[in-house]
Each structure stands twice: as C-alpha cells, then as structure tokens.
C-alpha positions, -999 to 999 in steps of 0.1 A, spaced: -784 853 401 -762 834 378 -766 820 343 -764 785 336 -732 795 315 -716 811 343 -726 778 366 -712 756 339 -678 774 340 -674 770 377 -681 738 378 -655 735 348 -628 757 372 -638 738 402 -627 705 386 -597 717 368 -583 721 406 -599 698 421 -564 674 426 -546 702 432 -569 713 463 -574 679 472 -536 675 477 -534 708 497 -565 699 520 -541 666 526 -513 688 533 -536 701 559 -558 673 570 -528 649 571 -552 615 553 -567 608 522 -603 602 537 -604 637 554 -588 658 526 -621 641 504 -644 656 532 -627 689 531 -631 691 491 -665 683 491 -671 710 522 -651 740 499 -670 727 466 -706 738 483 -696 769 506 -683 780 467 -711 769 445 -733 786 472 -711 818 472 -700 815 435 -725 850 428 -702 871 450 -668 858 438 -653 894 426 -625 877 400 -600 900 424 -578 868 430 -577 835 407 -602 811 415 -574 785 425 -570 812 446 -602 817 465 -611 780 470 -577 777 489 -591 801 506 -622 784 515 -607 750 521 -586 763 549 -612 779 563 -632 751 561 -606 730 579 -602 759 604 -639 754 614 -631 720 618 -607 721 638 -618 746 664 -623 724 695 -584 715 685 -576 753 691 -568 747 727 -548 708 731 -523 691 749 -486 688 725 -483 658 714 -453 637 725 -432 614 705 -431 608 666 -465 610 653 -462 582 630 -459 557 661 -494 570 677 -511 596 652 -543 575 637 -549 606 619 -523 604 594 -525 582 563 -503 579 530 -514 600 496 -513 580 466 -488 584 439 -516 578 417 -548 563 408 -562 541 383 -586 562 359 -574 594 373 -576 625 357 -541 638 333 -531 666 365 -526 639 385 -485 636 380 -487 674 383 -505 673 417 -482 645 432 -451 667 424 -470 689 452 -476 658 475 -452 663 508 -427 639 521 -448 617 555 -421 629 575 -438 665 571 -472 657 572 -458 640 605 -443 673 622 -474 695 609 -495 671 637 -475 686 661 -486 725 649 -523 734 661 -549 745 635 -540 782 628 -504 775 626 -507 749 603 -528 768 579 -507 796 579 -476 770 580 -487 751 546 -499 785 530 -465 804 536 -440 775 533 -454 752 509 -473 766 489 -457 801 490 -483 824 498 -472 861 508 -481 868 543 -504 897 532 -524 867 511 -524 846 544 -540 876 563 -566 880 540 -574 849 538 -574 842 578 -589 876 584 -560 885 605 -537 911 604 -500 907 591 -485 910 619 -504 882 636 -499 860 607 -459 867 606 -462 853 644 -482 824 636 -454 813 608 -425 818 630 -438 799 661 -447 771 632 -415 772 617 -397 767 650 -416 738 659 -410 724 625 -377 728 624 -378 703 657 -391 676 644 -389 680 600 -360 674 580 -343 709 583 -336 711 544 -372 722 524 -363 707 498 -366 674 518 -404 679 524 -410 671 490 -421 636 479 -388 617 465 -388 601 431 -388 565 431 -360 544 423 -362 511 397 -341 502 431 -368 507 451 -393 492 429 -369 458 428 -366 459 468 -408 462 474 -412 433 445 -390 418 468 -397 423 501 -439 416 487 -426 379 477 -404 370 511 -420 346 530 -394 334 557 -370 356 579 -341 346 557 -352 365 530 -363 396 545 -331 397 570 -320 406 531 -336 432 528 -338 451 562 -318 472 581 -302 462 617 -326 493 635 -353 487 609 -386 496 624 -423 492 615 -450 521 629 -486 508 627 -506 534 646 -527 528 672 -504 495 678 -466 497 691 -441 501 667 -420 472 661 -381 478 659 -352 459 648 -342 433 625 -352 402 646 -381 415 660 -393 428 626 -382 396 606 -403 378 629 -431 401 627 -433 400 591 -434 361 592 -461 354 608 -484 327 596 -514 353 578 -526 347 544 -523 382 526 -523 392 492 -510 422 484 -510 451 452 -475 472 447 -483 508 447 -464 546 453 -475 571 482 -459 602 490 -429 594 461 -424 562 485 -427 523 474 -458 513 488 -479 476 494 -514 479 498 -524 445 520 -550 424 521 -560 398 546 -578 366 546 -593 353 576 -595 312 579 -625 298 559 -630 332 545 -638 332 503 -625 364 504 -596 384 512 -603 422 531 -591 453 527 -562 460 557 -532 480 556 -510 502 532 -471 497 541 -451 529 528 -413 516 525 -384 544 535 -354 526 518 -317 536 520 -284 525 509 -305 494 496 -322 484 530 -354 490 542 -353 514 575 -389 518 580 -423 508 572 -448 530 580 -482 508 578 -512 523 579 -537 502 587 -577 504 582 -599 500 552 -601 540 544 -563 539 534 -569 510 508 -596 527 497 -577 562 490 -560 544 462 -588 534 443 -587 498 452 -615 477 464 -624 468 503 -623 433 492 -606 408 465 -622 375 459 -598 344 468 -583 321 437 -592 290 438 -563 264 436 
C-alpha cells in the first residue's frame, strides 16, 4: 500500500519529467502523436507499479525504463521486417517534426528541446528495428552505460554491446557521421527572415529567391518534389492557405492550413520544416495530416476573415 503523500510525490516526479520523457519516447517513436501514446502507456504501468519502485536508480531513471519497454512491446510484430529502402523522409508516414515549443507549456520546455534530435536522425533510426533502436537512443543519445541498457532490456552485456554496434553501423550509413550533428540546430534571425519570406511569396519569382537549384520538397506518402522549377511551380499553385510561423527540431517551420472553395473555415493540413543553407532553402520536409498541427498546440481549424 501507499500513502496519499507518497502518491502525491509521484505524481509530482512523474510531471517534473514528463517533457523530458516525452522527447525521448519521440526519439524513439519518431512523431509527436505516438511519443503522447507512449507517455501515457509508462505513466500507468508506473502508477500501478509505483509500490515496488526500490529508489535503487533515479526515478527519471526507471520510467526510461518503462517507456522503452513500453515501445518494445509495441513494436514486437516489427521485430522481424523487411529494410527499408531509400530516405525515410520521402516514404516514412511514421515520422513527424517535434516542436520547438508550445504555447502555455511548462518552464522545462527550452531544456527538453536542447535534447530534441536533428530529423535527419530520427530519419536513420527508421531504418534500425526495435531492439536496436532502444539500445541505439539509450547508449548514444542519451548516454546510458551498457550495463544500464542491460538491465533495463533484461539482456546481458554482451548482447546489448552487439545490439549497439550493428545500430551504430547502420547509422553511420545513413546519419550525419559527426554526433554533434544529431542535435537540433539553433535558429538563425536568417532563418527566421527567409521563412517570413518564403510564408509571404506568392508567385515563382519570388520563391526562385529563395530556393536552391536541387531544392526538394518530401511530403510522405506523396512523391517528393525536386528542383527549382518543379518546386517553384509546386508551391504556386492556386490553394488558399493560411499559415502560422513556428520551430521544429531547431528548424524554421510553417504550420499550413487549407481552405477548400466555399468553405468558412480553413483546416488543419501540413507542417513544412525548412533545411536552409548558405541563405537558400534545400529542403522542405512537409509533413502532412492533422496530428502534426495538432503536436504544436494549434487548433484543427481557423475560422476565415471576412473581407
């Protein structure tokens, strides 16, 4: 049994980490909407276990412990899969952009996005099958001992040192090879100027501005779109949208709305994360669907202004 002083403190712990796990259950669930599932999952498998926590290991501890293993038993039909092919960010519905930050959210929230991995990571982890992942994230990004990874996979050390190498090889395939790359990147006033911008162009003049000559735009499960014409015309195209300038994953973000003719309302559609060098825009990775709007804390719908 437990007093309702102990309850009270874990429900006190639980929240102070709550963004913290929440950005870890990302690292491992690769979207916004499933890293919420996952934190809800670890919250109840701990309230319901919170009489046998030991106080061996901090409590940040232990629920990392349960959310991975709550995303292992997830993920165990994926145990067994075919590789994927290809960059993950021009098929993979299962990744989506983490927010910079959110209105009304709590004061850890800067701290936690300092953990928030570059989308070019949480791209090569698709490629890495449940149990290498886990151990993958545990060991490399959030620095776990391999010892601490074994008891919390209830394997041995040996078996977990394998699981890391085999990950780290197939990361170093398809990641940027420096660590400190996988990071989020802090964002420019540059790259604030370039998504004010590239939110206000309206013809293929101005955006020709602002893209790169092998520019391309990923928009999972559609084809990607590549190259300035192509994506200058693409971006042109007679739709009424209104959009909201945001941050994911340290990037310059647009979260997009779109009208449909004789609607009073405009709906919920995309999130466009900008990848911006030497002043032009090389890539947009849009995300599209409701759920990814939604992970910023912004509405499915806006009304229309009248005129």
């Amino acid at each position: 049994m437990t007093s309702a002083a102990a309850d009270d403190r874990f429900r006190d712990a639980f929240d102070e980490h709550r963004r913290s796990l929440h950005a870890h259950c990302y690292r491992l669930a690769g979207n916004v909407a499933d890293a919420d599932d996952l934190v809800q999952e670890t919250f109840l498998r701990a309230w319901r276990s919170r009489a046998q926590y030991e106080g061996r290991a901090a409590i940040r501890t232990w629920l990392y412990r349960i959310s991975t293993n709550v995303y292992l038993d997830h993920h165990k039909a994926a145990a067994r899969r075919t590789v994927p092919a290809g960059d993950p960010l021009e098929w993979c519905t299962d990744i989506g952009p983490y927010p910079d930050s959110v209105p009304g959210e709590d004061p850890q929230a800067d701290l936690v996005a300092r953990e928030t991995v570059e989308l070019a990571l949480i791209a090569a982890l698709m490629y890495l099958p449940p149990r290498q992942r886990a151990a993958f994230v545990l060991r490399d990004v959030s620095g776990w001992t391999a010892a601490e990874i074994a008891e919390a996979l209830d394997l041995g050390v040996p078996a977990v040192n394998s699981l890391i190498q085999r990950a780290r090889r197939t990361i170093r395939r398809h990641a940027p090879g420096d660590p400190r790359q996988w990071r989020r990147p802090a964002l420019t006033a540059e790259d604030e100027e370039i998504l004010r911008r590239y939110a206000a162009a309206t013809d293929p003049v101005s955006l020709r501005d602002l893209l790169a000559d092998d520019v391309r735009i990923t928009m999972p499960p559609d084809a990607p779109v590549i190259g300035i014409d192509a994506v200058a015309e693409f971006l042109t195209r007679p739709l009424d949208w209104r959009t909201f300038p945001s941050a994911a994953n340290g990037r310059p973000a647009l979260i997009c709305y779109l009208r449909s003719p004789g609607s009073d309302q405009y709906d919920a559609m995309v999130v466009d994360v900008l990848t911006i060098e030497n002043g032009r825009i090389v890539e947009s990775n849009a995300f599209v669907g409701p759920h990814h709007v939604a992970a910023f804390g912004m509405p499915p719908a806006v009304p229309a202004v009248s005129r």
